[in-house]
C-alpha positions in Angstrom: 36.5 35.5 27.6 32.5 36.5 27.6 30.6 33.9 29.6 27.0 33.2 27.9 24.2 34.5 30.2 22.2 31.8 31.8 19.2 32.9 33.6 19.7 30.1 36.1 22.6 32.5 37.3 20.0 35.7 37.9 19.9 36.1 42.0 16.6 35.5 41.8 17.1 31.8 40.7 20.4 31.4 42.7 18.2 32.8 45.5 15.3 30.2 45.0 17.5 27.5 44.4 19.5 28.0 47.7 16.1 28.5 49.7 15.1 24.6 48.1 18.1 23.5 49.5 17.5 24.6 52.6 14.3 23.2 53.2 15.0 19.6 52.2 16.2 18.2 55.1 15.6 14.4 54.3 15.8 12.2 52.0 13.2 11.6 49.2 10.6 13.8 47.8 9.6 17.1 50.3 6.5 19.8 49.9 8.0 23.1 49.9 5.1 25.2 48.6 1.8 25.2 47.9 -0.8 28.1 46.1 -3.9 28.4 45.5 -5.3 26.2 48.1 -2.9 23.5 46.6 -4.2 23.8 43.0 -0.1 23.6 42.5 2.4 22.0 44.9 5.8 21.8 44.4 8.1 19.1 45.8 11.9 19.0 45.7 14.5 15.8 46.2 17.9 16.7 47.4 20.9 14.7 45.8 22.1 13.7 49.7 24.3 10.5 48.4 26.0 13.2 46.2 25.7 11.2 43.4 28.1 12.1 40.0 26.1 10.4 37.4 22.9 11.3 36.1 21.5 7.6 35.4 22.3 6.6 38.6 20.5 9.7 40.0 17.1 8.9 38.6 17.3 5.3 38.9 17.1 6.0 43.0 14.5 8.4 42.9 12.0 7.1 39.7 10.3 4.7 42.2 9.5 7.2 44.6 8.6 9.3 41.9 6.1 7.1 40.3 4.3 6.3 43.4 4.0 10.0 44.6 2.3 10.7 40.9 -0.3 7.4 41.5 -1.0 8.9 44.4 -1.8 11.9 43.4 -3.7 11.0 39.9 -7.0 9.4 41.0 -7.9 12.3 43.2 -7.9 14.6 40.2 -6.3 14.9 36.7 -2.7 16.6 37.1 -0.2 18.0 35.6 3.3 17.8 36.1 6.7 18.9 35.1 10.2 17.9 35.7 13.3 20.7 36.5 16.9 19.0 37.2 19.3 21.3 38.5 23.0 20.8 38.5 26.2 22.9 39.4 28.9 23.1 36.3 32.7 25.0 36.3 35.6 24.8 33.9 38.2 22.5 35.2 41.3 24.1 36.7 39.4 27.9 36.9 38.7 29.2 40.5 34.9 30.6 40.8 33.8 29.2 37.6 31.1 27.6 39.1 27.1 28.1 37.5 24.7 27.0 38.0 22.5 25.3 34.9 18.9 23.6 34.8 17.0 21.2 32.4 13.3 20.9 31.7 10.2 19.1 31.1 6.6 20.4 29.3 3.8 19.5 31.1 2.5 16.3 31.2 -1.4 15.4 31.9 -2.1 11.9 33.8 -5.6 11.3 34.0 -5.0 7.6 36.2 -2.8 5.7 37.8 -2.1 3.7 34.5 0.9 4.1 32.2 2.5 6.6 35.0 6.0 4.6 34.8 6.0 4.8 31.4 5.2 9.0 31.2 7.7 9.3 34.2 10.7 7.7 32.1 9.9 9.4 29.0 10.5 12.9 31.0 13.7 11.4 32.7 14.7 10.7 28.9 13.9 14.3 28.0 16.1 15.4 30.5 18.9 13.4 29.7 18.4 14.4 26.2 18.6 18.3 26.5 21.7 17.3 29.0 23.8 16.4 26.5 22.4 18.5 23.9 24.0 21.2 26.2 27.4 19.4 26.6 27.5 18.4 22.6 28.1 22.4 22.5 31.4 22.6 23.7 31.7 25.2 26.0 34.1 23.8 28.6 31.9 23.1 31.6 31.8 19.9 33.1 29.6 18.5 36.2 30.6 19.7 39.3 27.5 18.0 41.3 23.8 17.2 40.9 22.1 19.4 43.6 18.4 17.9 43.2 15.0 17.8 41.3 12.2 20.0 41.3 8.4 18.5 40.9 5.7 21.1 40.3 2.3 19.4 40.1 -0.8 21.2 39.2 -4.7 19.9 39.3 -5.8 20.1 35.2 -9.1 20.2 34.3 -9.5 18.9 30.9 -11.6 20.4 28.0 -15.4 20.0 29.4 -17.7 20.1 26.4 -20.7 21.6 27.0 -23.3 23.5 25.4 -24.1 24.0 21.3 -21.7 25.5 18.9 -21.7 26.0 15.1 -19.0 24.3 13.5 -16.7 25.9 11.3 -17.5 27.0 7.1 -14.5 25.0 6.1 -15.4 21.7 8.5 -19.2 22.2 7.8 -18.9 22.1 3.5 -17.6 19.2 4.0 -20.7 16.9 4.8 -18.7 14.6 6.9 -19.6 15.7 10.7 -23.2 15.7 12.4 -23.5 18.4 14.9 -26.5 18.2 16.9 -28.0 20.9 18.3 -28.4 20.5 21.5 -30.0 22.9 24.4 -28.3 21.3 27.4 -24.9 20.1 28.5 -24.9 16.8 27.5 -23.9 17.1 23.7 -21.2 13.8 24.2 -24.6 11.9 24.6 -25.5 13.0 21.4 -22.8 12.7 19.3 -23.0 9.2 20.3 -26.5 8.9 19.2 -26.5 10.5 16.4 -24.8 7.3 14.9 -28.4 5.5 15.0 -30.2 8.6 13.8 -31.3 9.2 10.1 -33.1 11.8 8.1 -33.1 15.2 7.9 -33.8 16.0 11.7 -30.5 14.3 12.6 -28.8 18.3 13.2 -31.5 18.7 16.3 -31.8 16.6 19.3 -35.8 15.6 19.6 -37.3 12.6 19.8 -35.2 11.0 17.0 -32.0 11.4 19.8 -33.7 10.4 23.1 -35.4 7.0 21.6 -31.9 5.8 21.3 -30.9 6.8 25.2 -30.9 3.2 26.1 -29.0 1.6 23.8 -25.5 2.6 25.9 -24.7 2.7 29.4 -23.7 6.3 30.4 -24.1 6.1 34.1 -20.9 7.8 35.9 -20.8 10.3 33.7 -20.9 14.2 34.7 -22.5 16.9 31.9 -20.6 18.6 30.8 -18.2 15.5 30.2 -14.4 16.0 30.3 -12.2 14.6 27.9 -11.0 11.9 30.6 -14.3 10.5 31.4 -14.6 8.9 27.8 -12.7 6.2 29.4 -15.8 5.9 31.6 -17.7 5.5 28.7 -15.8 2.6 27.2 -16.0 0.4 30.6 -19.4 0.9 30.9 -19.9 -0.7 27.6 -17.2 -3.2 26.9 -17.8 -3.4 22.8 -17.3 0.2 22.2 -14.4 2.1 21.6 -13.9 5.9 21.0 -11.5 8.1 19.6 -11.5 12.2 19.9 -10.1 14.7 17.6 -9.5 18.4 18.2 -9.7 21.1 15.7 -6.4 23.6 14.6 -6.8 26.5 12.8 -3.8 27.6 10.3 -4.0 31.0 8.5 -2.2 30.9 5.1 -1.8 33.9 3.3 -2.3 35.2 0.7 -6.1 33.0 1.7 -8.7 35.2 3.2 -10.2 32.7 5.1 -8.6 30.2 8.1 -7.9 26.4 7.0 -8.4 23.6 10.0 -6.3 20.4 10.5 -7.8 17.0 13.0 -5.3 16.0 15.1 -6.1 13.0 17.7 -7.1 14.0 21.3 -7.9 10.2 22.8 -6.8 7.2 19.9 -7.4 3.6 20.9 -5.1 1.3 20.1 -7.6 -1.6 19.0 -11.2 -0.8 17.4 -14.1 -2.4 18.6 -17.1 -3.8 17.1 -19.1 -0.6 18.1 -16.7 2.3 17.4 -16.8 6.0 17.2 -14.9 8.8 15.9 -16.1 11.9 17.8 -14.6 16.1 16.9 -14.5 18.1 20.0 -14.7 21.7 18.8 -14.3 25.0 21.0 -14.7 28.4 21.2 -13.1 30.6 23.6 -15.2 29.7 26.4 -16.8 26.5 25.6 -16.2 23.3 24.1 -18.8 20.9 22.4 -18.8 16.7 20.7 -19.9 16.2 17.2 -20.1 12.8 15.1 -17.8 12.6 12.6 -20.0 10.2 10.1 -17.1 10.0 7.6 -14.0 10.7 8.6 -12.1 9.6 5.4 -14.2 12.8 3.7 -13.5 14.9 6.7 -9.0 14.6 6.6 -9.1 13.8 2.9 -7.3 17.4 2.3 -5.3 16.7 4.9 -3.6 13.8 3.2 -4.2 14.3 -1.3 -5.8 17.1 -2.9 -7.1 13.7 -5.3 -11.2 13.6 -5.4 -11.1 10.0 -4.5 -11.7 8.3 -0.8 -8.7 8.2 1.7 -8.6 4.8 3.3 -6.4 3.7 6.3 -5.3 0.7 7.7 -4.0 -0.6 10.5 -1.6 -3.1 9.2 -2.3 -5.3 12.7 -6.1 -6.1 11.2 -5.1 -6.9 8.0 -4.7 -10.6 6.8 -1.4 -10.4 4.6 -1.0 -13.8 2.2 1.8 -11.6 -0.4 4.0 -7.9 -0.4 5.3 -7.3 -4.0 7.7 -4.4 -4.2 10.6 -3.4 -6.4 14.3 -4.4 -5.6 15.7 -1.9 -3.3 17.5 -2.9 -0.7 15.3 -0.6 2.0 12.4 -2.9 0.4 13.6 -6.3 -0.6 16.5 -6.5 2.3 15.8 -9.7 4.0 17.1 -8.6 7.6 15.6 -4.8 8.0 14.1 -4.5 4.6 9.5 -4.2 4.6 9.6 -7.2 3.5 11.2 -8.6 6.4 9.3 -6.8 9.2 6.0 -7.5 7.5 6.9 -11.2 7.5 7.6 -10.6 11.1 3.4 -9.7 11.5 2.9 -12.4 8.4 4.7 -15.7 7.7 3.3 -16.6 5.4 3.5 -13.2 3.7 5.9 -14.1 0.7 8.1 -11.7 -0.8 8.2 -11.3 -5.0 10.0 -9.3 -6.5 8.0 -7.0 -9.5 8.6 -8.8 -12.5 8.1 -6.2 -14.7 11.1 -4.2 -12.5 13.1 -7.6 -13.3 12.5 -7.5 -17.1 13.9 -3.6 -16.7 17.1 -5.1 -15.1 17.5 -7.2 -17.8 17.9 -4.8 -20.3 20.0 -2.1 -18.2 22.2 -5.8 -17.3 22.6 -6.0 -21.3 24.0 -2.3 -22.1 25.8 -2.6 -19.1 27.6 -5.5 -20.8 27.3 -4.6 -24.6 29.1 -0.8 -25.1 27.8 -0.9 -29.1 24.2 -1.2 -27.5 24.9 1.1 -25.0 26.2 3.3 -27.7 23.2 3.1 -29.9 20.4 4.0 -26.8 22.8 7.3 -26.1 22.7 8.1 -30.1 18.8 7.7 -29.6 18.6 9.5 -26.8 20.9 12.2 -28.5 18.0 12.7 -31.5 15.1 12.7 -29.5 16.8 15.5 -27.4 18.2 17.2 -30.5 14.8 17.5 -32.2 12.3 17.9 -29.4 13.8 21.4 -28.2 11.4 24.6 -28.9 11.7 26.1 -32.5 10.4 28.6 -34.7 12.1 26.9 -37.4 10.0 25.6 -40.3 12.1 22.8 -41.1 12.5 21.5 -37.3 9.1 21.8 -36.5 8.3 19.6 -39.9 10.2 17.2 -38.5 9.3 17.3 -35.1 5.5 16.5 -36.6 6.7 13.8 -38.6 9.1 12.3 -35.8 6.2 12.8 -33.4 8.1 14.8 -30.4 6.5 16.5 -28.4 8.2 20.0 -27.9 10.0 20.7 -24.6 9.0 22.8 -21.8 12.5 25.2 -22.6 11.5 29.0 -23.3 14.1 29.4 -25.8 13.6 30.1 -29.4 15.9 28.5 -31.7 18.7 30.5 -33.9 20.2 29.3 -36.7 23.5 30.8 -36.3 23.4 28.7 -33.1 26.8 26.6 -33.8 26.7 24.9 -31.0 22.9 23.2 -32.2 25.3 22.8 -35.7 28.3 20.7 -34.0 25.4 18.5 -31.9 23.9 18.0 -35.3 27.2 17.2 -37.0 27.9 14.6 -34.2 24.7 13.0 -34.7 24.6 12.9 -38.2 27.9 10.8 -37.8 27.2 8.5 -35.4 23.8 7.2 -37.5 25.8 6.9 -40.4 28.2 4.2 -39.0 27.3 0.9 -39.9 27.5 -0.5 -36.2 24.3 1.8 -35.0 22.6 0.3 -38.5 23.3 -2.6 -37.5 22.9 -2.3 -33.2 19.2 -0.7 -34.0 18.0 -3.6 -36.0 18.8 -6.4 -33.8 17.4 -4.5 -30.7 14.3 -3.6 -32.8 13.8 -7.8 -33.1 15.2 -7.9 -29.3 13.2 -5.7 -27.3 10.0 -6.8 -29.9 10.0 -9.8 -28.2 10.7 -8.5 -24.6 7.9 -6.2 -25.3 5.4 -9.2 -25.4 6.6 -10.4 -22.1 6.4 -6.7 -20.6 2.6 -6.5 -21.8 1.9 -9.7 -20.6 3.3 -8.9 -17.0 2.1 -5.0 -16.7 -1.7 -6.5 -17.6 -4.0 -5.8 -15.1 -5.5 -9.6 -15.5 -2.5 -11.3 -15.4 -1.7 -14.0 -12.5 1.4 -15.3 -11.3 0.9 -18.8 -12.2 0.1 -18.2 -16.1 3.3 -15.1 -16.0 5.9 -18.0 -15.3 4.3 -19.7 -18.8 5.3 -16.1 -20.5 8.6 -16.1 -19.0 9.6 -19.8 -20.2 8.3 -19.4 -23.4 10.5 -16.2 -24.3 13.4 -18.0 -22.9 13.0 -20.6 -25.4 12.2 -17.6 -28.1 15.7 -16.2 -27.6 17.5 -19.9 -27.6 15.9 -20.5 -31.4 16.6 -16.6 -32.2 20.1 -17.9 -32.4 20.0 -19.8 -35.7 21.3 -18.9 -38.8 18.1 -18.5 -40.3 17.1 -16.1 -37.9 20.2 -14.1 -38.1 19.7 -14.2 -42.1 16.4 -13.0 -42.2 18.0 -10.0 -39.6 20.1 -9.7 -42.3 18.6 -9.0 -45.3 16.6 -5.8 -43.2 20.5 -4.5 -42.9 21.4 -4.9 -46.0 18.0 -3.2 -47.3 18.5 -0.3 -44.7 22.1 0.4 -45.2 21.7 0.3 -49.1 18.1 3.2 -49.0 20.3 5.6 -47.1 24.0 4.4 -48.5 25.8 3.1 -45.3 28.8 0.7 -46.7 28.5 -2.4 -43.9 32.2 -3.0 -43.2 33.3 -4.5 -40.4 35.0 -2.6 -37.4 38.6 -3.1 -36.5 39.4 -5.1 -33.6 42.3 -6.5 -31.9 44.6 -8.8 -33.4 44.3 -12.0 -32.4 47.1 -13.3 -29.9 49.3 -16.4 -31.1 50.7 -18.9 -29.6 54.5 -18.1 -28.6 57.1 -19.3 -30.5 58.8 -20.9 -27.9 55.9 -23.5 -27.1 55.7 -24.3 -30.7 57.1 -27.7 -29.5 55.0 -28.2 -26.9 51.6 -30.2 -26.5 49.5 -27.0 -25.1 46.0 -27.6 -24.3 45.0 -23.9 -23.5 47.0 -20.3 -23.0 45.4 -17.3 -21.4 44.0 -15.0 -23.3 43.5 -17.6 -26.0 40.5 -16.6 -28.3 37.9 -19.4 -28.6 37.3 -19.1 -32.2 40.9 -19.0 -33.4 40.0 -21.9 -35.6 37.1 -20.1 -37.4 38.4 -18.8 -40.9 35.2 -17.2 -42.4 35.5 -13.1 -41.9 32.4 -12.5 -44.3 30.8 -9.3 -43.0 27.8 -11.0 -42.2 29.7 -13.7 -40.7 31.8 -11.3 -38.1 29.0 -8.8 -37.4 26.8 -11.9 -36.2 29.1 -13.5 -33.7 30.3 -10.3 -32.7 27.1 -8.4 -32.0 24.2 -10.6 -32.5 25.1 -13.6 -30.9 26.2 -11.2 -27.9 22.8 -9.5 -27.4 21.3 -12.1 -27.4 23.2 -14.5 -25.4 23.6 -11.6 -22.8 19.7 -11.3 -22.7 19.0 -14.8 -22.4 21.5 -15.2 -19.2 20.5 -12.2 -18.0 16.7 -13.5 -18.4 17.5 -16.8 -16.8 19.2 -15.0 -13.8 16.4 -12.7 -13.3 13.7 -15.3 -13.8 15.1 -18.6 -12.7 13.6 -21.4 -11.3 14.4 -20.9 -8.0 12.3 -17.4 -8.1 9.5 -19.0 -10.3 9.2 -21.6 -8.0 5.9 -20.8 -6.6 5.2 -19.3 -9.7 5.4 -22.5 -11.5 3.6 -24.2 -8.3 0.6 -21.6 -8.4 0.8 -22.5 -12.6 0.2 -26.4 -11.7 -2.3 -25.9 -9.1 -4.3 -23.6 -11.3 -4.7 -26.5 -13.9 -5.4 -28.9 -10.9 -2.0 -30.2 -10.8 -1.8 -31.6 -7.4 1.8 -33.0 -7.0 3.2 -29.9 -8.9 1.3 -27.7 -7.2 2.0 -28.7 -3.7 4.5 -26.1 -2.9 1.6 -23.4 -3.0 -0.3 -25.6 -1.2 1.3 -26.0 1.8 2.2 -22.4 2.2 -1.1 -21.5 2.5 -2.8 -24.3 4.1 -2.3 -23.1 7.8 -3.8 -19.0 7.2 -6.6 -20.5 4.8 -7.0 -23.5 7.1 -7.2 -25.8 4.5 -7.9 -30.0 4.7 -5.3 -31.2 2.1 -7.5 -34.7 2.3 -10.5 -32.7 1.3 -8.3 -30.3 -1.0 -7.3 -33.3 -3.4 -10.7 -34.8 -4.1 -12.1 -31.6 -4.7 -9.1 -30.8 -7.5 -10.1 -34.3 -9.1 -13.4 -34.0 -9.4 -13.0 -29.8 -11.0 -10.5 -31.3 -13.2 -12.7 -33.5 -14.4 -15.9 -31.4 -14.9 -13.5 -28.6 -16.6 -11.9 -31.2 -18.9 -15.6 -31.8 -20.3 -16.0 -28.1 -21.1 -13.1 -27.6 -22.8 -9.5 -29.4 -23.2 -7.4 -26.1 -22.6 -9.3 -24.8 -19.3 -8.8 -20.7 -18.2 -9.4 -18.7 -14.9 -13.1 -17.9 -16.4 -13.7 -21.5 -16.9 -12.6 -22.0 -13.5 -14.9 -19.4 -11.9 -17.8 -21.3 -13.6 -17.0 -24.8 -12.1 -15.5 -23.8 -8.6 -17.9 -22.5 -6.0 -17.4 -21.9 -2.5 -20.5 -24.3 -1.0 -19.2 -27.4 -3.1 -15.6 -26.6 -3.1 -14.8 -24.9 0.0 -10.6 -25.6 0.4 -10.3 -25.9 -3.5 -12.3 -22.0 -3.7 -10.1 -21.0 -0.8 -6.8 -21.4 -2.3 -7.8 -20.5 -5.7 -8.9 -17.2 -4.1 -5.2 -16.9 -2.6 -3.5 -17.9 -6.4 -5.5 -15.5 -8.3 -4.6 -12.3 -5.8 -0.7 -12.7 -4.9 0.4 -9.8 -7.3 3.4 -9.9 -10.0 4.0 -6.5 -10.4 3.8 -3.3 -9.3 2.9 -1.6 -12.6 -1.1 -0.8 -11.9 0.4 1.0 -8.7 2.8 2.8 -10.4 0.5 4.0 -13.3 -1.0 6.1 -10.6 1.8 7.5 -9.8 2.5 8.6 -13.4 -0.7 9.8 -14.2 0.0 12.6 -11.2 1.2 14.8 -13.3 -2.4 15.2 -15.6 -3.6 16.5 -12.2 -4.5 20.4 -10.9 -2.2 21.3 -8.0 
C-alpha cells in the first residue's frame, strides 16, 4: 500500500522537530530562537506528563499560554500562530510511525484584553483540523502528543499617513469625504470633516483646523495605526468609531475593478458621537476618509434597488409586535424568530399573518372537498391549455378574449399536434359534467365573499382591532349562506348556465346506503357504525341532493375551517385592541396590560383620559373612526391614552405590503 506524502515526514522537518525536543528541557513554555533582533521568537512546550488526550493537553498549558501572550501584547502589537505536533502509526504495523502537525493563521492582539478568548478559539481550530484528519479514514491513530510550537512576531498595523485619491468606483458614489491633506495626520481629519460643510470640505484649511478642539487626540502618534483608534475612543468617552478597508474584485468580462467594504475595527454599541471612517491604501501608504453616508456607499453591495439600504441592530430597537407567516422556522414557539425575539422583547407578541390564514382556509377546504379540488385542477388545466404560444388564429382569438397572457415557451403550435388534441378532448369533458357546473358556481359566491375579507386584511390602512370586526362578520355571512333561500337563488344561476351551454344536471352516483342487518331487526338499536345521518330524508330532487351533498359541504367546511383559523382565542387581542379603540375600557384591558410596562403607562390616569375622549368623540359623531380619533387624542392632553393608541394602530395583521415588494421584483433590471 502507497502511504500519502506528508511533508511533516521531509528530514528537514523530522530534523527540526527532533532539535525542539532537545532543547526543551523543562516544563512549560521555552525560547528556542529568535531573528531579527527578536522581531520573531519562537517558543516550544514539551508534552513531559505524556499526556494521550488532546483536551487534556491544552487545558494544562492554555493558562501559561495566555499569560505569556499578556505579557507580550502591551509592549507591541503581535502576532501569533499555533503548530501542534503529534506522532501517529497503524496499530499492529512495525515502523509505521509519522509524524503529523496541525495549524493556526495568524492572529493579531493589539492588548491584553480578550487574549483568553483568541487563545481558545486557536486551541478550537486545532482540535477542528484534528479530527478533520481522523474523519478521513486512513488507519492512523495517536501514538503520543510530542508538544506545541509558539511563533510570535511584533505586527505593525496599517499606519495611515499621507493623501491619496480614492478610487472612480468609491468616488461616483458621493458617499465618502476625502480630505486632502499635506501631512500625516489625515485620521484627524476624517474626524473633522464630520463638522465641515461647503464646498472646501475635500481640502484641509481653516474650515478643518477651527474644529481641532472639539475632540481630545492627545496620545496619538501621526501617522496613526489602526490600534490606536482605541486611544481615540478613551480619550473621548461619547465617541465611538468603526474602520472599513477597501477589496478590489476584477470580474470579467468588466474592464474596470469593482470594490467591496468589509469592517476593520466594529464596535459593538454606537455612541452618541459615532463615526464610520474608510481606510484606503496604495502599495506603500495608507490614508482615513469620512464616510458621510454609508448606506449609499455598501448599497451595491447588498440590492442593485435605487432605494436607501438601512440596518439595524435589533439590540436598539424597541419591539412591541413580529408578524410572520406560519412556518414552523418562524412561528415555532421553542427555536422559531418568534421565540428568540421574545427572548430580547416580552412583550413582543407573536400574530400570525392573517391574510396567510385566510389562504389556509381555502387550501384546508380542497383538501377536504375532492369535487372542489377537482374543479381548481380543471381551471388550472384551461388556463394552461390556452396560454401556451401560438400562431394559431383561432387560439390567439381566444387567448384575447380569455385574457391570458402568452407563456414564455419558444414553441410554435401545430395543429397535427395530437397530444394538444387529447389535452383538449380531456378538458372539453370535464367542463361538460354537471359537477364542475355546479362546483364553479358555488365557489364563485364562496370565494366572493372571502375576497371581501382578503381586501380588507391586505389593505395597507387596515388595523388589527377593526380586522377582527371583518372576520366575525363573514363568519356570520357563511352561517346565513346556508338557507334555503340562498341555495335557491345559487340555483336558479345553475340551472340558467347548464341550460345556455346544454349540460343535463343529474345527479352523480354514490354509494348505496347501508341498512340495518336483518338480524337486529328485533332489537331496540340506537346507532350502528357507519350509519348515514340522513337515512330518514326521502327527497332525492336534483336540487335537493346536489345541495346537501356539495353546497352545504363547502360551506360548512369553510366556516369550521374559518373559525379554526380565526378563533377567539387568536383574536383575542384582536378583539381587545377592537374595544380599546372605541374606548372600551373593561374589554379592552387585555391590550392594556400588555403594554403598560414598555409604554409605561398609569392605568389610573389611562381610564379618565378614555372617558373623557369617549365623550368628546361621541359629540362629533355616534360611529367614531381612527381619523376621528387623531382629531380628539393629542399627546400633551392625553399622554397614556396617545401612547397606547400609538401601540394599537402599528401591531401589523399581515404580511401582504411586504410581500408585494417581493412580487414586484420581477418588473426590475437585473
Amino acid at each position: 500500500m502507497m502511504r500519502s506524502y506528508h511533508k511533516e515526514n521531509s528530514n528537514e522537518a523530522a530534523n527540526a522537530k527532533k532539535a525542539c525536543l532537545l532543547l526543551v528541557q523543562s516544563p512549560g513554555f521555552t525560547e528556542i530562537f529568535s531573528s531579527a533582533n527578536r522581531k520573531l521568537v519562537w517558543y516550544y512546550v514539551k508534552n513531559f506528563k505524556n499526556i494521550q488526550n488532546y483536551n487534556e493537553f491544552f487545558n494544562s498549558i492554555k493558562s501559561e499560554l495566555v499569560v505569556l501572550l499578556k505579557s507580550l501584547a502591551p509592549k507591541h502589537p503581535i502576532k501569533f500562530n499555533l503548530k501542534l505536533e503529534a506522532t501517529y502509526n497503524i496499530p499492529n504495523v512495525d515502523n509505521s510511525s509519522e509524524n503529523r502537525s496541525f495549524k493556526t493563521s495568524a492572529r493579531p492582539i493589539f492588548s491584553e484584553t480578550g487574549v483568553r478568548e483568541i487563545v481558545e478559539e486557536g486551541i478550537i481550530k486545532l482540535m477542528a483540523e484534528q479530527d478533520k484528519y481522523s474523519s478521513k479514514g486512513s488507519g492512523y491513530t495517536l501514538q503520543c502528543i510530542d508538544g506545541l510550537l509558539l511563533g510570535v512576531y511584533n505586527y505593525t498595523p496599517l499606519s495611515a499617513s499621507s493623501y491619496i485619491p480614492l478610487p472612480d468606483f468609491i468616488e461616483k458614489k458621493k458617499a465618502v469625504i476625502n480630505p486632502q491633506n499635506s501631512d500625516q495626520q489625515c485620521f484627524k481629519w476624517a474626524i473633522l470633516a464630520k463638522h465641515v460643510s461647503g464646498n472646501g470640505k475635500n481640502k484641509v484649511a481653516e474650515n478643518y483646523t477651527t474644529h481641532e478642539e472639539k475632540y481630545n487626540f492627545s496620545g496619538l502618534t501621526f501617522p496613526t495605526n489602526l490600534h490606536q483608534v482605541n486611544i481615540f475612543e478613551k480619550n473621548n468617552p461619547n465617541v465611538t468609531v468603526n474602520v472599513y478597508g477597501l477589496e478590489k474584485h476584477f470580474r470579467p468580462p468588466q474592464k474596470f475593478p469593482k470594490y467591496e467594504v468589509f469592517p476593520l475595527k466594529v464596535v459593538d454599541e454606537e455612541k452618541i458621537d459615532h463615526f464610520d471612517l474608510l481606510l484606503i491604501t496604495d502599495d506603500e501608504n495608507s490614508h482615513f476618509t469620512y464616510i458621510s453616508n454609508f448606506s449609499r456607499l455598501v448599497r451595491s453591495q447588498k440590492t442593485r434597488h435605487n432605494g436607501r439600504a438601512v440596518f439595524f441592530d435589533l439590540k436598539t430597537l424597541n419591539i412591541i409586535a413580529q408578524l410572520y407567516d406560519g412556518a414552523s422556522v418562524i412561528s415555532g414557539c421553542l427555536g422559531g424568530n418568534q421565540a428568540k425575539i421574545k427572548q430580547l422583547y416580552p412583550c413582543a407578541i407573536y400574530t400570525h399573518c392573517m391574510a396567510h390564514r385566510l389562504n389556509l382556509v381555502v387550501v384546508d377546504m380542497c383538501k377536504n372537498i375532492k369535487s372542489a379540488r377537482t374543479t381548481f385542477n380543471v381551471l388550472e388545466s384551461i388556463y394552461v391549455h390556452f396560454s401556451r404560444p401560438s400562431n394559431n388564429k383561432k387560439l390567439c382569438d381566444i387567448q384575447m378574449q380569455l385574457g391570458l397572457e402568452k407563456g414564455t415557451v419558444l414553441r410554435i403550435f401545430d395543429e397535427n399536434n395530437y397530444k394538444y388534441a387529447a389535452q383538449a378532448l380531456g378538458i372539453l369533458t370535464s367542463i361538460q359534467k354537471p359537477e364542475f357546473l355546479i362546483l364553479i358556481t358555488i365557489l364563485k359566491t364562496v370565494l366572493s365573499v372571502i375576497n371581501v375579507l382578503s381586501n380588507k386584511l391586505q389593505s395597507k390602512s387596515a388595523t388589527l382591532g377593526n380586522s377582527s370586526n371583518v372576520v366575525q362578520s363573514v363568519i356570520t355571512t357563511f352561517k346565513n349562506m346556508r338557507s334555503d333561500s340562498e341555495f335557491t337563488e345559487i340555483w336558479q344561476t345553475i340551472t340558467k348556465l347548464a341550460n345556455e351551454n346544454n349540460v343535463e344536471l343529474s345527479t352523480a352516483c354514490y354509494k348505496r346506503k347501508r341498512k340495518e342487518p336483518n338480524a337486529l331487526k328485533e332489537c331496540v338499536v340506537t346507532s350502528t357504525t357507519g350509519q348515514e345521518c340522513d337515512d330518514e330524508q326521502t327527497d332525492t330532487s336534483v336540487k335537493v341532493i346536489w345541495r346537501r351533498t356539495e353546497y352545504i359541504a363547502v360551506i360548512d367546511t369553510t366556516l369550521a375551517n374559518l373559525k379554526y383559523r380565526f378563533s377567539n382565542d387568536s383574536l383575542k387581542l384582536a378583539n381587545s385592541i377592537d374595544s380599546f379603540c372605541i374606548m372600551d375600557y373593561n374589554n379592552g384591558l387585555y391590550f392594556i396590560k400588555h403594554y403598560k410596562d414598555v409604554t409605561h403607562t398609569s392605568i389610573n390616569f389611562l381610564k379618565s383620559e378614555m372617558l373623557v375622549a369617549k365623550n368628546c368623540l361621541a359629540r362629533i359623531k355616534e360611529n367614531f373612526d381612527i381619523d376621528d380619533i387623531k382629531k380628539v387624542v393629542t399627546e400633551d392632553v392625553n399622554p397614556n391614552l396617545y401612547k397606547l393608541l400609538q401601540v394599537a394602530f402599528t401591531i401589523p395583521i399581515s404580511s401582504a405590503t411586504c410581500e408585494r415588494s417581493f412580487s414586484s421584483m420581477r418588473r426590475l433590471k437585473t
